[in-house]
C-alpha positions as CSV (number, residue, x, y, z in Angstrom):
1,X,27.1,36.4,66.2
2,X,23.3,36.0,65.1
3,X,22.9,32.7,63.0
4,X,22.1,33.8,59.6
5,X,18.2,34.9,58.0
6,X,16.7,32.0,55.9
7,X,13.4,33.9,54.0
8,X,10.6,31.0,53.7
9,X,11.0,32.1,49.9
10,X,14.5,30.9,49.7
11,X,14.0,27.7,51.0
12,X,11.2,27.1,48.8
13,X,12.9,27.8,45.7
14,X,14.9,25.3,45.4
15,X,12.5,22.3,45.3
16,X,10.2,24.9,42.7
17,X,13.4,24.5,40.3
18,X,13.6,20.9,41.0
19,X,10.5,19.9,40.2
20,X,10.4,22.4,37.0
21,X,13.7,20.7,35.5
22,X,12.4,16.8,36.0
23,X,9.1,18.2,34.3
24,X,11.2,20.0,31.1
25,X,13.0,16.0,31.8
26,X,9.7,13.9,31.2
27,X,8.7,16.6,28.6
28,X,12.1,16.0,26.5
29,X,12.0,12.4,27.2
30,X,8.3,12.4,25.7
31,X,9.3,14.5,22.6
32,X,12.2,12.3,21.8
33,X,9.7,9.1,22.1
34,X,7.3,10.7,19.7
35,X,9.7,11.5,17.3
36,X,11.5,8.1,17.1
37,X,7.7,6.4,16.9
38,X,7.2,9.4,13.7
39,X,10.5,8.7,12.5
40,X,9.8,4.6,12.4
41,X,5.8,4.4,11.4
42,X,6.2,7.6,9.0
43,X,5.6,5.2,5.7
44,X,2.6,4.2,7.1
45,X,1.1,7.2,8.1
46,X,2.1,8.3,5.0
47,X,-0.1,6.1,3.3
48,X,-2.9,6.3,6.0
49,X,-2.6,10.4,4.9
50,X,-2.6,9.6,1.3
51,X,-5.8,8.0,1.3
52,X,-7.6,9.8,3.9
53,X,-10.3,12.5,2.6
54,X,-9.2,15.7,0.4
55,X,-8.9,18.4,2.6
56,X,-6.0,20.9,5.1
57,X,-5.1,18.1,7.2
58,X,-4.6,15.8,4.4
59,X,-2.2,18.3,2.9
60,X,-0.5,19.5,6.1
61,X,-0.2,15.4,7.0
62,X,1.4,14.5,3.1
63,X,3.5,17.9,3.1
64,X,5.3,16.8,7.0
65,X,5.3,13.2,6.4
66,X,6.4,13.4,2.8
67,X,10.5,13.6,3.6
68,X,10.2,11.8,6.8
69,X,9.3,8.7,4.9
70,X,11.5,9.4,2.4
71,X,14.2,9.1,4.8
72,X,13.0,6.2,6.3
73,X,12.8,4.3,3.2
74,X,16.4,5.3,2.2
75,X,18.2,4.3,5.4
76,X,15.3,1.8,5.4
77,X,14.2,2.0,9.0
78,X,10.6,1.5,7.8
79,X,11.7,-1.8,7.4
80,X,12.3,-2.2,11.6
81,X,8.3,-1.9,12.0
82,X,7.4,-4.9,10.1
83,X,10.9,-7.0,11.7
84,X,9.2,-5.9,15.1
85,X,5.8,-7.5,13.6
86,X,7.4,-11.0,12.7
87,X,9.3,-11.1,16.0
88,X,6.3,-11.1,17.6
89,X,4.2,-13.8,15.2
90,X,2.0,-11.0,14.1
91,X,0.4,-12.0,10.5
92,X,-2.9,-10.6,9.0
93,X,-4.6,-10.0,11.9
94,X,-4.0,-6.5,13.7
95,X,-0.5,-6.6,11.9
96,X,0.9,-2.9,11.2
97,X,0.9,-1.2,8.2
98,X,-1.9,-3.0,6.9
99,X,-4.5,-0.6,5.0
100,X,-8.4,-1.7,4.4
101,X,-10.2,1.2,3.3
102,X,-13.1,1.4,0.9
103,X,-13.7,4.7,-0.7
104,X,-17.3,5.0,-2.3
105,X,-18.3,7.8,-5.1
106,X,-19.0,11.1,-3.9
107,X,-22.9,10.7,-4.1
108,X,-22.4,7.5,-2.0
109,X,-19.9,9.0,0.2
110,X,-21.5,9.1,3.7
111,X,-21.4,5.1,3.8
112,X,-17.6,5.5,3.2
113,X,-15.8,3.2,5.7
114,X,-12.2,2.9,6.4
115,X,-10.4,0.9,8.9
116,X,-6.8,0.3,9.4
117,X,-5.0,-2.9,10.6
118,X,-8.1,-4.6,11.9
119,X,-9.0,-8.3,11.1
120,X,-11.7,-8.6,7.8
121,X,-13.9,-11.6,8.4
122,X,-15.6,-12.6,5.8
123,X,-19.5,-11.6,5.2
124,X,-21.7,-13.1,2.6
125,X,-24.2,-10.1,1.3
126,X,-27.4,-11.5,0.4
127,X,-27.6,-11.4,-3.5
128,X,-30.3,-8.6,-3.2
129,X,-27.7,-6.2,-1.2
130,X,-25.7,-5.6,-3.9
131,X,-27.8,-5.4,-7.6
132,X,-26.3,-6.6,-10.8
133,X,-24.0,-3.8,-12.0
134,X,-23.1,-4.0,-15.7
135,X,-20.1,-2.1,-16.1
136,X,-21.0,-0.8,-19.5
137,X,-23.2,1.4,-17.8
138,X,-22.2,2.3,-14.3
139,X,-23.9,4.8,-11.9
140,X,-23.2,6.9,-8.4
141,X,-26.2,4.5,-7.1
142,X,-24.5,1.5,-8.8
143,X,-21.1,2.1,-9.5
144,X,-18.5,-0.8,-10.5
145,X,-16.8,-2.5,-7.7
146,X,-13.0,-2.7,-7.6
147,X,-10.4,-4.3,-5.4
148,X,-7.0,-3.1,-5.2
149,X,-4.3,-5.3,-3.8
150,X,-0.6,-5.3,-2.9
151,X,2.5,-4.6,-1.1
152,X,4.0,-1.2,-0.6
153,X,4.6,-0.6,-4.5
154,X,1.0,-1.3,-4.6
155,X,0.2,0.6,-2.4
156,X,2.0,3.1,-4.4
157,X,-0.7,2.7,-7.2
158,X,-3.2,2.3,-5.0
159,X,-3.5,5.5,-2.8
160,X,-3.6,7.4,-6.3
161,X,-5.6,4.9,-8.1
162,X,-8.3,4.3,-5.4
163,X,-8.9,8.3,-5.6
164,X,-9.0,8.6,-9.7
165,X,-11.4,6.3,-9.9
166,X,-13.6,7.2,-6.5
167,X,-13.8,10.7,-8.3
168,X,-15.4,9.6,-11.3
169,X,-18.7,9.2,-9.2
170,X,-18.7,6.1,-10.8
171,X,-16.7,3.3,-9.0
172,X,-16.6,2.5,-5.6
173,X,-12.6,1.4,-4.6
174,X,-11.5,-0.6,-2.1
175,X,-7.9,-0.7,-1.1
176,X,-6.3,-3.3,1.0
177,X,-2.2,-3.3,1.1
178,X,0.7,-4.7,3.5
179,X,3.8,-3.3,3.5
180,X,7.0,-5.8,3.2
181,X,4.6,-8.7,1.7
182,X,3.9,-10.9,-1.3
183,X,3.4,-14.9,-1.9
184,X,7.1,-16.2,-0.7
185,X,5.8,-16.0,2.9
186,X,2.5,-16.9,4.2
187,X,3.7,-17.4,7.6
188,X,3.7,-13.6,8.1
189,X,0.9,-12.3,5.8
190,X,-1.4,-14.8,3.5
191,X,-2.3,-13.3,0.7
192,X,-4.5,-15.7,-0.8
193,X,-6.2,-15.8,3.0
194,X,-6.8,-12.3,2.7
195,X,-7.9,-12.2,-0.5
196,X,-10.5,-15.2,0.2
197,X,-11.8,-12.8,3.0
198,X,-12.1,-9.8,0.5
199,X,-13.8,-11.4,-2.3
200,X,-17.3,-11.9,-0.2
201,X,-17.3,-8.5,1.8
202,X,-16.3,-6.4,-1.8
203,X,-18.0,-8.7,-4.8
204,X,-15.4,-6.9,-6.9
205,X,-16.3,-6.7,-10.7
206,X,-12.1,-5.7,-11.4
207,X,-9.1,-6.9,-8.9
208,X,-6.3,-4.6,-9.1
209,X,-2.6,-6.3,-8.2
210,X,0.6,-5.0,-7.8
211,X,3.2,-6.7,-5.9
212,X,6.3,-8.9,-6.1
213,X,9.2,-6.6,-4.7
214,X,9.2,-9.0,-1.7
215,X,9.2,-12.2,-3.3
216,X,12.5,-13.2,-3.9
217,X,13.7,-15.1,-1.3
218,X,13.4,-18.7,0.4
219,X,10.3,-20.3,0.6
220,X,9.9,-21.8,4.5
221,X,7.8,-24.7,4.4
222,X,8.6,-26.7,2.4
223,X,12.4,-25.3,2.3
224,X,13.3,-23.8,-1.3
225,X,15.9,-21.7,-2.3
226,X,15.7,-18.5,-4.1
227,X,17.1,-18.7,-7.5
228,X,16.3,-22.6,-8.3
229,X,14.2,-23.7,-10.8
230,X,12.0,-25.4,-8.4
231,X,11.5,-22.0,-6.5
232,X,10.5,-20.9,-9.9
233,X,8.2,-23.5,-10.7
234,X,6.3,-23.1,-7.1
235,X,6.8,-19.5,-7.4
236,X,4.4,-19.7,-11.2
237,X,2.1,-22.5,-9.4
238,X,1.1,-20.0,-6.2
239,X,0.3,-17.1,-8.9
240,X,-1.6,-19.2,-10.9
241,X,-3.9,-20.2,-7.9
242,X,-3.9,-16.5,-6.7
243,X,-4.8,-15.3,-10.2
244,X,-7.3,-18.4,-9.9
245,X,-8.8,-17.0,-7.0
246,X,-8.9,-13.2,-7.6
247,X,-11.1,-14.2,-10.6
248,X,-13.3,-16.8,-9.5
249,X,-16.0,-14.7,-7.9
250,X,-16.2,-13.3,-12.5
251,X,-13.7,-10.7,-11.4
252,X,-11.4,-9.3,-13.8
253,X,-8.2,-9.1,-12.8
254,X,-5.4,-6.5,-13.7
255,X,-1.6,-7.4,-12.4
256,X,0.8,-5.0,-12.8
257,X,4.0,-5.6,-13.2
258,X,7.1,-3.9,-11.3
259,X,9.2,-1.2,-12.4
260,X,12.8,-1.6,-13.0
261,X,14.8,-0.9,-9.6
262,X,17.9,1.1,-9.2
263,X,19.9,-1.5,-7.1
264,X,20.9,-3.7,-9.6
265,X,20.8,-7.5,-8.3
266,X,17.9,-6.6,-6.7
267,X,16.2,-5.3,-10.5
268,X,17.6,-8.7,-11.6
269,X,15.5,-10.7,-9.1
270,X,12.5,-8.2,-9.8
271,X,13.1,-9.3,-13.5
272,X,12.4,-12.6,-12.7
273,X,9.3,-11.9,-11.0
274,X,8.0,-10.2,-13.8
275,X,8.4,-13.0,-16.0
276,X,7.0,-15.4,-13.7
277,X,3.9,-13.3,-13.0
278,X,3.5,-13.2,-17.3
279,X,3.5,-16.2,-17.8
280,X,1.0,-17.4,-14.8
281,X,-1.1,-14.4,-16.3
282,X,-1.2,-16.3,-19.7
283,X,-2.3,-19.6,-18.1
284,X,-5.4,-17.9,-16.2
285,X,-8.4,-16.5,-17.9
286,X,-9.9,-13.4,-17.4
287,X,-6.7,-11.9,-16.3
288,X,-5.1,-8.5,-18.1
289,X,-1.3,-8.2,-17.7
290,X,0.3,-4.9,-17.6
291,X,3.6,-3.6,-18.2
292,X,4.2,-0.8,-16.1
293,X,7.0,0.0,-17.8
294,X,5.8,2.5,-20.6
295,X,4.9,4.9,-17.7
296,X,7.7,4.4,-15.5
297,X,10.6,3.6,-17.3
298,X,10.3,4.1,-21.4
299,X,14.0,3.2,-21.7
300,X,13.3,-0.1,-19.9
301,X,15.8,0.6,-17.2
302,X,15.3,2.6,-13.8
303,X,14.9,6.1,-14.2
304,X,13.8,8.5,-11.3
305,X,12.2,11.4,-14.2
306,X,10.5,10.8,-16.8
307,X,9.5,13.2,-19.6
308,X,5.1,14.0,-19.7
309,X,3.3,16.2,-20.8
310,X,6.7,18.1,-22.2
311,X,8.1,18.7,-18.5
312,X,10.2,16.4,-16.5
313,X,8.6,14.2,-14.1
314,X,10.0,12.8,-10.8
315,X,8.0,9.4,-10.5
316,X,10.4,7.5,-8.4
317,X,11.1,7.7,-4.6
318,X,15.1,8.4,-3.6
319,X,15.7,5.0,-2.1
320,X,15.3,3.7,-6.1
321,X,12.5,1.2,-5.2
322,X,9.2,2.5,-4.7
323,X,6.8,4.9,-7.0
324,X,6.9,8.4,-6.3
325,X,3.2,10.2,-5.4
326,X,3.5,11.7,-9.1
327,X,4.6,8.4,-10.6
328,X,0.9,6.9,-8.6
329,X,-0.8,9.3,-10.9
330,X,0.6,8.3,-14.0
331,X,0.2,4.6,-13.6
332,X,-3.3,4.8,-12.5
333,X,-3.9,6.7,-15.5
334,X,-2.6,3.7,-17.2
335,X,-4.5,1.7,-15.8
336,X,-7.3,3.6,-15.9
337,X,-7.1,3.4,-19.5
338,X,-6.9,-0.2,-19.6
339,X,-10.5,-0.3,-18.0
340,X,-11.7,1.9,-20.5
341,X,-10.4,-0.1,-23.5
342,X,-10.0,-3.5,-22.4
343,X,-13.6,-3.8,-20.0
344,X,-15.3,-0.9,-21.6
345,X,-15.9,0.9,-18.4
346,X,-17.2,4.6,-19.4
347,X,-14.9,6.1,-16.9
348,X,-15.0,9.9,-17.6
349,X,-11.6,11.5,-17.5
């Protein structure tokens, strides 16, 4: 009996289909790396979307990312990026999440600049670089210079805000935000570091602030306990010398307060913060404090809709903590209207 016929083909075959199945391997593998990394940085590309320029791949960007981040908020797995970042010792510098971008009115716009996570050091413009700008009478070649601050709520204003006033043609607005941050804890992000470095490099005429959220909990160094009167009393001292600070360049500052939040001991705490930040806003001059609560929760308590305009208006997010794109829009316009009547800024609008 003849041994049996092997074609070439045949034999060959079989290592083809091997080498096809480790390749749809590596290619599943790949897929299921990208989507964890989407899944975990999705807040911040969300806000790296919001604030990039109007156009398709801003909307495409917002429309996929929008309930990704939602998700991730609600289980709160955007909260594993920034516990990655203090494992590591990561602070200001080259930290993620952190936003710096400056967006310039639209005559001015080819000298926009944006930058994302990247270390600010300070520069000291020569007087001449940057003329007097009254803000009574702002223009696109000399437009008033704002600074908006904060953590992720403030963020919240600040992706809408920064826009609003960018397309009046009249103000050039520079947003710089850390998720999962405050004045509690230097040791990961310093504020008041970061601030110092933005003063110079901006020569902001109005400082924007909204944060807080993060605050309550232990200071480090020295040791002090949440929910003491002496963590109060150091608590009001740092946002006196923050306030301090944010106006000693002639700045006028503008601190928000926090909504109400849907978890109550958490609103409680946020409560506290509120009152805190009042009352250092009274001590300080040159320092507007706003309740944010007439646009986000009339009834004084957390409420996802809202009635405007006579329709129904969703301006919180699902995990009951942060401001909805549509609740941005109405708090900037708050805002906004603040600078009209409080700094006479002609803002059109």
């Amino acid at each position: 009996m003849s041994a049996p016929v092997t074609s070439r083909r045949s034999r060959e075959v079989q290592p083809a289909r091997a080498t096809m199945r480790g390749w749809k391997s590596i290619l599943k593998l790949m897929a299921a790396a990208l989507a964890l990394w989407l899944f975990l940085d999705a807040t911040t590309l969300q806000h790296n979307a919001q604030v990039s320029p109007v156009g398709i791949r801003r909307t495409v960007a917002l429309d996929l990312l929008g309930p990704i981040a939602a998700v991730a908020r609600v289980t709160q797995v955007s909260r594993l990026e920034t516990g990655f970042n203090q494992a590591l010792g990561r602070t200001a510098t080259g930290s993620g999440g952190h936003t710096f971008v400056v967006v310039l009115p639209p005559a001015a716009s080819t000298n926009t600049q944006a930058s994302t996570g990247k270390a600010h050091p300070p520069i000291h413009p020569d007087i001449t670089t940057i003329p007097p700008n009254p803000m009574q009478n702002p223009t696109a070649a000399n437009p008033v210079r704002v600074l908006l601050i904060g953590d992720s709520l403030g963020l919240d204003l600040g992706d809408s805000l920064q826009n609003s006033l960018a397309s009046t043609g009249v103000v050039a607005a520079t947003l710089d935000g850390k998720e999962s941050t405050g004045l509690t804890r230097p040791d990961y992000f310093n504020w008041p570091a970061e601030l110092a470095s933005d003063l110079p490099k901006v020569s902001p005429e109005v400082v924007v602030v909204m944060m807080g959220a993060n605050d309550p909990q232990a200071f480090p160094s020295p040791s002090i306990q949440y929910g003491t009167a002496a963590w109060n009393a150091e608590y009001l001292r740092r946002c006196i010398a923050f306030m301090k600070l944010a106006t000693s360049t002639g700045a006028t500052l503008i601190w928000v307060s926090l909504p109400p939040m849907q978890d109550p001991t958490l609103n409680a705490k946020v409560a506290n913060i509120n009152a805190i930040q009042k009352e250092a806003a009274a001590q300080v001059p040159n320092v507007i404090y706003v309740n944010s609560n007439p646009t986000l929760a009339p009834a004084g308590t957390f409420q996802p809709y809202i009635l405007s305009g006579g329709q129904n208006v969703n301006v919180r997010t699902p995990d009951g903590t942060h401001i909805s794109p549509q609740g941005g829009a109405l708090l900037s316009q708050q805002v906004m209207g603040i600078m009209r009547t409080k700094l006479g800024i002609p803002l059109p609008g």
